[in-house]
N, C-alpha and C positions, 0 to 999 in steps of 0.2 A: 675824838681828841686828835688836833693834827700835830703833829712834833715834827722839828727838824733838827736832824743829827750830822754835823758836818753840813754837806749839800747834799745830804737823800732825805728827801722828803715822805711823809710815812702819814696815813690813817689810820688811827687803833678804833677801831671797832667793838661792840661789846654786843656779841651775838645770843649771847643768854644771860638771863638774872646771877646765875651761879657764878659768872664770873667779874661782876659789879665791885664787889670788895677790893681783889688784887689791881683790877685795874684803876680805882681810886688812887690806890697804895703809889703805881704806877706814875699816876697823875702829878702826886707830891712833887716823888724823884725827879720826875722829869720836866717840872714848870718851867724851868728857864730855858726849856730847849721847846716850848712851845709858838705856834705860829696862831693868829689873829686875825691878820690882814691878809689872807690869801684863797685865791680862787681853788674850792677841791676838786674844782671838775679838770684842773690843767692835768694834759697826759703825764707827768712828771713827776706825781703824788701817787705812790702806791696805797694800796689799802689790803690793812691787814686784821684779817678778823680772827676776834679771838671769843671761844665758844667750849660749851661741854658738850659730854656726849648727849645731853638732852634736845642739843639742835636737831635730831634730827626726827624729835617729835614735831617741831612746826618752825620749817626753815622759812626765810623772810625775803624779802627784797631791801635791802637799808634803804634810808628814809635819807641816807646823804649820798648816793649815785642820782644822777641823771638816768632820764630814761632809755637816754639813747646805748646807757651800757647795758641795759634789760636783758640782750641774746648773749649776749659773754659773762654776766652774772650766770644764769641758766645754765649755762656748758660747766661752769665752774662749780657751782651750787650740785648739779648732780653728780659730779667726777668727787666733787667732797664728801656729799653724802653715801656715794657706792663704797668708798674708802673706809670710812667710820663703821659702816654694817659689813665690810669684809674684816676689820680688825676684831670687832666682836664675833664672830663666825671661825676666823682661826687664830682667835688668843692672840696675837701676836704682840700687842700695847704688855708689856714688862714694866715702861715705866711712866711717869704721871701724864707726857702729853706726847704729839707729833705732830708735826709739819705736813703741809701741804697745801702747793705740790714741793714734792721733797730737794731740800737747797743744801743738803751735807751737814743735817745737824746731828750728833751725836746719834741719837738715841732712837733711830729707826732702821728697821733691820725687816723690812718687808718690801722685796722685789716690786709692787708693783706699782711704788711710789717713785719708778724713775721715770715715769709719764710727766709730759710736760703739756700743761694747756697754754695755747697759745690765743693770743691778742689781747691780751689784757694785762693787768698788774695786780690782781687778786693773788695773794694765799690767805691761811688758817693756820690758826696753834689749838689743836682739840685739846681737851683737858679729859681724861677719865673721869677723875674726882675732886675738882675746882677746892681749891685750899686757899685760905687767907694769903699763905705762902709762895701761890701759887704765880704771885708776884713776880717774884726773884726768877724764873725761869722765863718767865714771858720778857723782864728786863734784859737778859743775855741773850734771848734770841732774837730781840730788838739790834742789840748791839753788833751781834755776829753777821746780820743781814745788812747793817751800814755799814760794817765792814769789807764786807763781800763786794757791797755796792760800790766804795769808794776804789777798792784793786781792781774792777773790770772798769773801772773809768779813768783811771791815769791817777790818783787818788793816796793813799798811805793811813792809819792810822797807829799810832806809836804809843806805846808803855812813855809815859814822860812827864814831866811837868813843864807847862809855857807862861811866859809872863809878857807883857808888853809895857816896853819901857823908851819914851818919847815917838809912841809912833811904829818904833819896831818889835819883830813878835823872838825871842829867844828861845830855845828849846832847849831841854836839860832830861838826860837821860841818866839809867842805872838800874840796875836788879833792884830791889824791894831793901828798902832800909839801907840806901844810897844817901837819899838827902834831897828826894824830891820832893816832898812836902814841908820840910825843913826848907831848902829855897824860897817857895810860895812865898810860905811866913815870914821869910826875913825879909823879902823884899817888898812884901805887904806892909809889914812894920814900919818902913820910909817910903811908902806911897805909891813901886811900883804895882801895877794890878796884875795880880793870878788870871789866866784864863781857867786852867785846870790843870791837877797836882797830881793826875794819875793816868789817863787820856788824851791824848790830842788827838784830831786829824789834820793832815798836813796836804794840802789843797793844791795843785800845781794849775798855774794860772799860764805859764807859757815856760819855755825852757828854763830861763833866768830867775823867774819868779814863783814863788812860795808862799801860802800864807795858813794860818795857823787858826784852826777853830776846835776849842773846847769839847770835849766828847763826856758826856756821863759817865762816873765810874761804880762800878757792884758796890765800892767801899766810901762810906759818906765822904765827903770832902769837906778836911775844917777850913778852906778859904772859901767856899763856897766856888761859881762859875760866873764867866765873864762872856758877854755875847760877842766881844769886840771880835775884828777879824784881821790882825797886823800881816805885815808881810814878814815872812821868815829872813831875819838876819845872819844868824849864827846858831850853829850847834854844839850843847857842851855835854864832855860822857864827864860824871861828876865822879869826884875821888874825897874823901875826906879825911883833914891832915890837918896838921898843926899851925899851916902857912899858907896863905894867901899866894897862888900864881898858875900862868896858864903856858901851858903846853902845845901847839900847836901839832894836827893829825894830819897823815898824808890821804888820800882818798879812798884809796885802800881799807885803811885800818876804821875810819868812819862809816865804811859801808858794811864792815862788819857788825861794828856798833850800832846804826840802825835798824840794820836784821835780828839784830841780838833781840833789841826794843822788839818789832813784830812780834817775834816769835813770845815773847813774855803777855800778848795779848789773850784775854779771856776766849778761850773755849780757843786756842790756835791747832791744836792738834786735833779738829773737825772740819780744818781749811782743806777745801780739794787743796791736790797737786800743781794746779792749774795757778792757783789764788798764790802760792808761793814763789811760781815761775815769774807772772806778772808783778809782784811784791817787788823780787829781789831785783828785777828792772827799774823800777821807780825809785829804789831806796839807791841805786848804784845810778841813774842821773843827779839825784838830789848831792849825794855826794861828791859829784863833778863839779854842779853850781854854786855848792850851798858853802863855808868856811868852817872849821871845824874844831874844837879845842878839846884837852882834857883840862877842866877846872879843879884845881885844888883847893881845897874851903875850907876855913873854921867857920864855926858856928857863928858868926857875925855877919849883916850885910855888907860887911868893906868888900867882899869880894866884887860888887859892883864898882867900884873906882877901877879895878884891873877892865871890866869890861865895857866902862864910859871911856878909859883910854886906848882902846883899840878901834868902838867906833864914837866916836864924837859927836858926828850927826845922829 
């Protein structure tokens, strides 16, 4: 299955029968972020295999590499299988899966997973004991690695909800029970389209320019996802009130605002130190280029008349 999350491009792989089910699961959630028409042999598509510990009764070669990765598979295939039979050897697996080679997820606590294999774009998510459920973990470590992907590339993704309305992409940010899927809906309700009501990533295309593509979220999404890719106009930190009007933010106070968003990202407190230095670089140009508002809203789409008269185009 290939999927594309923001611009990182990904192979899910299903390296044993035991984990067929979750990655199904997997397949649902993630259809509309799937790709069709693209070559998997481009260097620029990772692959990610995901496997029990039974792999290492009869490791394979996938049937979707080329040959010519055959000797960096090999390097790889044995650095994984040394890893799986030293975690049974000293207990160390506490809990349902791990990574490798190891990218800062949570839940690994074994030294010898800061080996890095080099030339290729291989990892693995081993599973002890492959669960229906086993879904839901494989979905966040999906996400935590586009995310990763998108800060060592000039890249952002944000806690948010974006809508695209004639062309342009808006962003609307807020802690949980702000009013961002409230937004979506209302402006679904009069035609503008939702990208996504819980996810974005925010794409930097040159200094000036921004553009905004829907990210998968842990939590279903009642607008469902938009593949469109607008250019980022305006940022709003949403406030909810009794009135209708917008506040303008100095760049400052918006750069706070969009770190805030980061940091409210699933699994943020398993981002190296590194991921937040490059972060807060990107979210603090964005707020140099980008326009900024606080939006006050009632529950009604008229708050779109305030924001068709400031941009008009």
């Amino acid at each position: 299955m290939l999927i594309k999350l923001g611009e990182w491009k990904v192979f899910l792989d299903v390296g044993t029968d035991d984990v067929r089910l979750p990655i199904k699961h997997i397949g649902n959630i993630l259809n509309p972020f799937r790709l069709e028409n693209i070559n998997i042999n481009e260097t620029s598509v990772e692959h990610l295999l995901i496997v029990g510990k039974s792999f290492l009764e009869k490791p394979v070669f996938p049937i979707s590499l080329r040959c010519g990765d055959y000797n960096a598979w090999q390097l790889f295939l044995e650095s994984l299988t040394s890893t799986i039979s030293n975690s049974n050897q000293e207990n160390f697996l506490d809990t349902p899966c791990f990574s490798w080679p190891y990218k800062g997820f949570e839940n690994i606590k074994y030294s010898g997973f800061s080996e890095k294999i080099q030339g290729n774009n291989f990892s693995a998510l081993v599973f002890e004991n492959p669960t229906e459920n086993a879904f839901i973990q494989i979905f966040l470590y999906l996400l935590y690695l586009a995310i990763i992907w998108h800060a060592n590339n000039g890249h952002i993704c944000l806690h948010s909800s974006a809508v695209v309305n004639k062309n342009n992409g808006f962003l609307f940010l807020g802690a949980s029970d702000s009013g961002k899927t409230t937004i979506a809906r209302l402006s679904d309700s009069i035609g503008i389209k939702p990208l996504g009501d819980d996810l974005n990533f925010v794409v930097r295309e040159n200094q000036n320019h921004y553009f905004i593509n829907a990210a998968p979220s842990p939590n279903q999404s009642p607008v469902g996802y938009s593949m469109l890719r607008p250019q980022l106009k305006c940022i709003f930190k949403l406030i909810k009130d009794k009135h209708d009007y917008l506040i303008p933010l100095s760049q400052i106070k918006t750069a706070k605002i969009l770190f805030d968003s980061f940091r409210q990202l699933p699994k943020s407190n398993s981002f190296p130190s590194l991921i937040y230095a490059q972060s807060f670089q990107i979210l603090t140009e964005i707020s140099r280029n980008i326009p900024a508002y606080e939006l006050h809203f009632r529950k009604s789409p008229d708050f779109w008349k305030l924001i068709d008269a400031e941009f008009p185009d």
